[in-house]
C-alpha positions in Angstrom: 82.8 125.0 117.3 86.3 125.0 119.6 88.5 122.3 120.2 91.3 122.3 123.0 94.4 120.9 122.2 96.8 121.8 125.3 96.8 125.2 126.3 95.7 126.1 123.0 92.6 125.6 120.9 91.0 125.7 117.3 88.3 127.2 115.7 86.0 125.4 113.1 84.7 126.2 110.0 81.9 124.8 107.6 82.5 125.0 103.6 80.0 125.7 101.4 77.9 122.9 99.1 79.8 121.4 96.5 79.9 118.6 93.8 80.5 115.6 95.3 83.7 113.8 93.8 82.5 110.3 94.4 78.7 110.0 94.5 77.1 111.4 90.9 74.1 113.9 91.5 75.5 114.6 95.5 76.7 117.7 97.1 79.4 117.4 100.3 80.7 119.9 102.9 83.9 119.5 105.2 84.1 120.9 108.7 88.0 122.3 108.9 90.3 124.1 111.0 94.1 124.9 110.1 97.6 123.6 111.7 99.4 126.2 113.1 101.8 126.7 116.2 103.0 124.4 118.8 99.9 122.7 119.1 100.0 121.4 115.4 101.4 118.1 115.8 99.0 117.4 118.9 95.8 118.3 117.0 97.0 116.4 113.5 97.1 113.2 115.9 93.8 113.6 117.5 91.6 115.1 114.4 93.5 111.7 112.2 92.1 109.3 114.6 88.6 111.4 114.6 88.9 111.1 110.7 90.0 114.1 109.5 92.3 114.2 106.3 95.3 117.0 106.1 95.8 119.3 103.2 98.9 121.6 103.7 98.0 123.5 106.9 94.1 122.8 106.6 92.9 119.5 108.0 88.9 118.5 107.3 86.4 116.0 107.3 83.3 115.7 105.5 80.3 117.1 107.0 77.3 116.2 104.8 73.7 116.6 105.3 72.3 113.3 105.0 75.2 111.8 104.1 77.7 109.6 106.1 79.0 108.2 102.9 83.0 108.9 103.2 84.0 106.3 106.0 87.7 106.8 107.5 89.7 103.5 106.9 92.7 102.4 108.5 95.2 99.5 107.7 97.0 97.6 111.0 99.9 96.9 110.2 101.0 94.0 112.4 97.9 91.8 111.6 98.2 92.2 108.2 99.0 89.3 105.5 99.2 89.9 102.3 96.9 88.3 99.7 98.7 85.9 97.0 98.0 88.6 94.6 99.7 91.0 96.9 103.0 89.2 97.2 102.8 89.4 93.6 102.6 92.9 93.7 105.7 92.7 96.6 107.8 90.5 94.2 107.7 92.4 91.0 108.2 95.5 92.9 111.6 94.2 94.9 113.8 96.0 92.7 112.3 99.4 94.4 115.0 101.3 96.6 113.0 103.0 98.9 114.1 106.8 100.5 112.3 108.8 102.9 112.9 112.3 102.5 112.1 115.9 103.8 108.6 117.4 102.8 110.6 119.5 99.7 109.2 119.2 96.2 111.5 118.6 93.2 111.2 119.4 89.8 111.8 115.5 89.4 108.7 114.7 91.6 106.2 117.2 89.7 107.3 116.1 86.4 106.1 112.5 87.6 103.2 114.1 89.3 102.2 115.5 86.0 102.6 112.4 83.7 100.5 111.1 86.9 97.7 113.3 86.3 97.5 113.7 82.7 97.0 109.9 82.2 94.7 109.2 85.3 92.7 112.3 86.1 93.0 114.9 83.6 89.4 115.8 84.4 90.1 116.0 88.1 90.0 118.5 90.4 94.3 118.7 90.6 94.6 119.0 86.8 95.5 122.1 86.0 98.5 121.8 89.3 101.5 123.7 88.6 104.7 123.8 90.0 103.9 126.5 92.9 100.5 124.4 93.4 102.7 121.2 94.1 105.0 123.0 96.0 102.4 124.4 98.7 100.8 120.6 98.8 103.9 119.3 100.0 105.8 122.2 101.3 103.3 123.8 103.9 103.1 121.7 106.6 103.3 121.8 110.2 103.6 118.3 111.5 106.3 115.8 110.5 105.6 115.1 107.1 108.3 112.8 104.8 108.5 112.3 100.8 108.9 108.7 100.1 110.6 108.4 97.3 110.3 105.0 95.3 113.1 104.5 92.9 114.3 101.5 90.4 117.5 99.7 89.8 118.5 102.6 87.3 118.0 105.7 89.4 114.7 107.1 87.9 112.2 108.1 90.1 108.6 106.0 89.7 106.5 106.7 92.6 106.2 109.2 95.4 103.9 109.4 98.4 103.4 113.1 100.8 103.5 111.0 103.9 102.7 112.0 107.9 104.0 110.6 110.8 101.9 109.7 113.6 102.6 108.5 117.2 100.9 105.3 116.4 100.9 104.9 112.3 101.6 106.8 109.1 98.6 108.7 107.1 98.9 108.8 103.5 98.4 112.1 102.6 98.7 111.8 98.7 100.6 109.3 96.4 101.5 109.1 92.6 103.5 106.9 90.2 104.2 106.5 87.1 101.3 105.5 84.0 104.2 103.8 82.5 104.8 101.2 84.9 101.1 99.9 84.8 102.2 96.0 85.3 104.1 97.1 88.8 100.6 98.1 90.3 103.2 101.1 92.2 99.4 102.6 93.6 98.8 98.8 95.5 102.7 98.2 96.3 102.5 101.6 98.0 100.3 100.8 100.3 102.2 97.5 101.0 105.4 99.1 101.3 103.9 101.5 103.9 102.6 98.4 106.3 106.2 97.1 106.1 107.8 100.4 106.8 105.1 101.0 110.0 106.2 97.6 111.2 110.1 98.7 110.4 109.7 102.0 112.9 107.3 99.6 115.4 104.2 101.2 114.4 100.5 100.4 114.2 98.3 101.5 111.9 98.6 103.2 107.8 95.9 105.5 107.7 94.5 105.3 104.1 91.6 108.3 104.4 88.0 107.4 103.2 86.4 104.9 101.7 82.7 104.9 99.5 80.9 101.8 99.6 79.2 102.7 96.2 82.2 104.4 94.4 84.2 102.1 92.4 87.6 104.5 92.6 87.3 103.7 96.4 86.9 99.7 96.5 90.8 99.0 96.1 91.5 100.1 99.7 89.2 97.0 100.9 92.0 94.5 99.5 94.2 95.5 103.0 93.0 93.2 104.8 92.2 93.2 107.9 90.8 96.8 107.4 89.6 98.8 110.3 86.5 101.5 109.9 85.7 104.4 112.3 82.1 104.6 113.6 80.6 106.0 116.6 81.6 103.7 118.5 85.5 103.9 117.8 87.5 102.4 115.0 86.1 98.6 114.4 86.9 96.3 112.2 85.8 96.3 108.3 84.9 92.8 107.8 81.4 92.1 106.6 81.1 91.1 102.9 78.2 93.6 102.3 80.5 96.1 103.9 83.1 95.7 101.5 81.8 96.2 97.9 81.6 92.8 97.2 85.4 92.0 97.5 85.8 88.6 99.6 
């Protein structure tokens, strides 16, 4: 399959069956093509608002047999209000100096990353990252990508997020914090702190990748309200209790 983006144009590619990382006893596939030239920026804007997901210079979305599990999810930014439990999560969180900065990885942010990873996924699929690993995840990119940098009143560094900007929104491409801080909720305030900075820069929407009805690591993403899903039909909003895992 080609796309056109311009003058130029994209091949696409199929990977082979794999364990699922959300649905026990599944197997998923992701169509792909990589970023690369002057057309990068263009095709990152139309493949994010199609679904896809960037990885340094690859950008994918599933493509299962029988599946249509993984559901793209967006958060717009201007019609959101925050839950009472989410100006909680503002509140103990307004000590956080917040500083955008260019897509270069520090020995500071992978020694978070790790302390990230050893305490919530040390079984994952990113637990044996090193350095050079974290470096190419943030590092190789073609489209304007920012580290946001989360830092307290003394200085130390306790949550990051690998962050692209769109026309119309910010994607999340990947965001840690520190296990430390547990009663900060840094994963949730995030998220929050991204709708406010979209609103700051007069955008629309914080792309927040996939959601899975039935997996239980996925349901927090349901909480940013009004959420917005994309179906055949375009993106549309998310709003049907038996749509959302039960949260009301």
């Amino acid at each position: 399959m080609t796309e056109h983006f311009g003058k130029a144009s994209s091949e696409f590619f199929v990977t082979a069956p794999s364990a699922c990382p959300y649905l026990p006893g599944r197997l998923e596939r992701k169509v792909f093509t990589v970023l690369q030239g002057p057309t990068s920026e263009r095709a990152n804007e139309v493949l994010t608002h199609r679904g896809f997901r960037r990885s340094q210079n690859i950008i994918y979305r599933p493509a299962c047999d029988r599946c249509a599990a993984c559901v793209p999810v967006r958060a717009p930014a201007r019609a959101f209000q925050p839950s009472r439990s989410q100006r909680r999560i503002m509140s103990r969180n307004a000590d956080l100096q917040r500083a955008l900065r260019p897509p270069v990885a520090t020995d500071e942010q992978f020694s978070l990353l790790r302390d990230y990873l050893d305490d919530r996924h040390s079984e994952g699929g990113m637990a044996d990252m090193t350095l050079l690993d974290y470096m190419a995840m943030v590092e190789e990119t073609s489209v304007d990508t920012v580290m946001v940098e989360y830092r307290d009143f003394n200085g130390a560094l306790a949550a990051c997020a690998l962050t692209d900007r769109l026309a119309d929104g910010l994607s999340m491409v990947y965001s840690f914090f520190s296990p430390r801080a547990a009663r900060r909720s840094l994963g949730a305030y995030m998220i929050l702190d991204h709708i406010a900075l979209c609103n700051e820069e007069r955008r629309d929407f914080v792309y927040l990748g996939y959601w899975v009805e039935n997996s239980p690591k996925m349901a927090y993403k349901t909480r940013f309200r009004p959420l917005e899903r994309l179906t055949r039909r375009g993106w549309e909003p998310l709003n049907a209790p038996t749509q959302i895992n039960g949260v009301k």
